[in-house]
C-alpha positions in Angstrom: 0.0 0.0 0.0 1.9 3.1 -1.3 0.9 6.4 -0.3 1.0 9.8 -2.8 0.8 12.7 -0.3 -0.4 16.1 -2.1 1.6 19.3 -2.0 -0.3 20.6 1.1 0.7 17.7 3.1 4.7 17.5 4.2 7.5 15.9 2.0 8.8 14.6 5.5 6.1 12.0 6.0 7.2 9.6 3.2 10.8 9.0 5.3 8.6 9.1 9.2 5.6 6.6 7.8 8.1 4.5 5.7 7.6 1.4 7.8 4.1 2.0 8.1 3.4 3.1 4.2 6.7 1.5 2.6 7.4 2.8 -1.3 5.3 6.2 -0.6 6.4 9.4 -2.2 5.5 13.1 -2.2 4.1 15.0 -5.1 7.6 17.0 -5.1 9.9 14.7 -4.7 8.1 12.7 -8.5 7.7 16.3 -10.1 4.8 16.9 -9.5 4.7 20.2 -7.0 3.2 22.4 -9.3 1.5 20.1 -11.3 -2.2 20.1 -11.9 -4.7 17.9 -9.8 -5.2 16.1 -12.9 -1.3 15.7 -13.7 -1.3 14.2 -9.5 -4.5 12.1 -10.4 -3.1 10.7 -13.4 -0.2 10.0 -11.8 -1.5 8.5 -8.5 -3.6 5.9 -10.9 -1.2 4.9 -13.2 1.6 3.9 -10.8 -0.5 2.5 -7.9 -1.1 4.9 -5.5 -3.6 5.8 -2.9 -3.8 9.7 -2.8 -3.5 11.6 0.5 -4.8 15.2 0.7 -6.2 17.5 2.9 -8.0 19.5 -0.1 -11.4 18.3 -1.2 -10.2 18.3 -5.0 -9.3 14.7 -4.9 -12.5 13.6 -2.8 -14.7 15.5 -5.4 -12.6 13.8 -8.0 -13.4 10.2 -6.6 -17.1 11.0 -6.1 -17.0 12.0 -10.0 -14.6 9.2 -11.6 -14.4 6.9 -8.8 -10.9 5.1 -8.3 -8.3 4.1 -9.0 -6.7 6.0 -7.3 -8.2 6.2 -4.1 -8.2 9.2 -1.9 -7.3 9.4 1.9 -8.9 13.0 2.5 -7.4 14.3 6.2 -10.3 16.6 7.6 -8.0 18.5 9.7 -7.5 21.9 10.4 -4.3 23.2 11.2 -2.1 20.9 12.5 1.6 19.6 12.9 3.4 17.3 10.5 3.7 15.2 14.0 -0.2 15.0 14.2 -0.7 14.2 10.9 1.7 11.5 11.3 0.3 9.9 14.1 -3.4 10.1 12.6 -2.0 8.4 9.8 -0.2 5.7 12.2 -3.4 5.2 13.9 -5.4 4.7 11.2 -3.0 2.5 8.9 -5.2 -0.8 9.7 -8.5 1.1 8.8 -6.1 2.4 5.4 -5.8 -0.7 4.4 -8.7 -2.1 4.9 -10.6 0.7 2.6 -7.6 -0.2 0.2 -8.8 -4.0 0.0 -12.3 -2.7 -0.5 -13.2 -3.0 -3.9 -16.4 -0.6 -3.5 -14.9 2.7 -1.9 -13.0 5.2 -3.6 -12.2 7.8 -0.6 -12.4 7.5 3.2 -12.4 10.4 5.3 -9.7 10.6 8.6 -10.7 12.8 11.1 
């Protein structure tokens, strides 16, 4: 299970979730920062990834096109890269199980 995280989400969480989400990447580290949602979309889909965002682009996206890719949407305010992380950690079981779930195309964290 191989995370994308969007531009609004830190580049640091690949290397701190890495034995949690093994093989993840960031949108700026596969050059994509200042690409387009579709350009991330496109991307996310064709090399197997489940997209993380805290923007409602890619949960609007999968309500429209359905997966792949799936969408992780973080309904967060403001918060720390450390929080993130740990809402992340907390939810991996729950991650993967809407990954194996052949019938959903986002979940919500909260």
């Amino acid at each position: 299970m191989r995370l994308l995280f969007d531009e609004n989400l830190s580049p640091k969480l690949v290397a701190v979730l890495a034995d949690v989400f093994p093989d993840s990447a960031h949108v700026d580290r596969v050059g994509l920062g200042s690409g387009s949602d579709n350009e991330v979309w496109k991307y996310a889909k064709d090399n197997g990834f489940i997209l993380v965002s805290k923007d409602s682009d890619f949960y609007d996206k999968s309500a429209l096109y359905g997966h792949p890719p799936k969408v992780v949407w973080i309904r967060r305010g403001n918060c720390s890269n450390w929080q993130i992380q740990m809402l992340l950690r907390n939810k991996a079981d729950a991650i993967q199980t809407f990954d194996y779930n052949s019938e959903l195309s986002c979940i919500r964290i909260i």
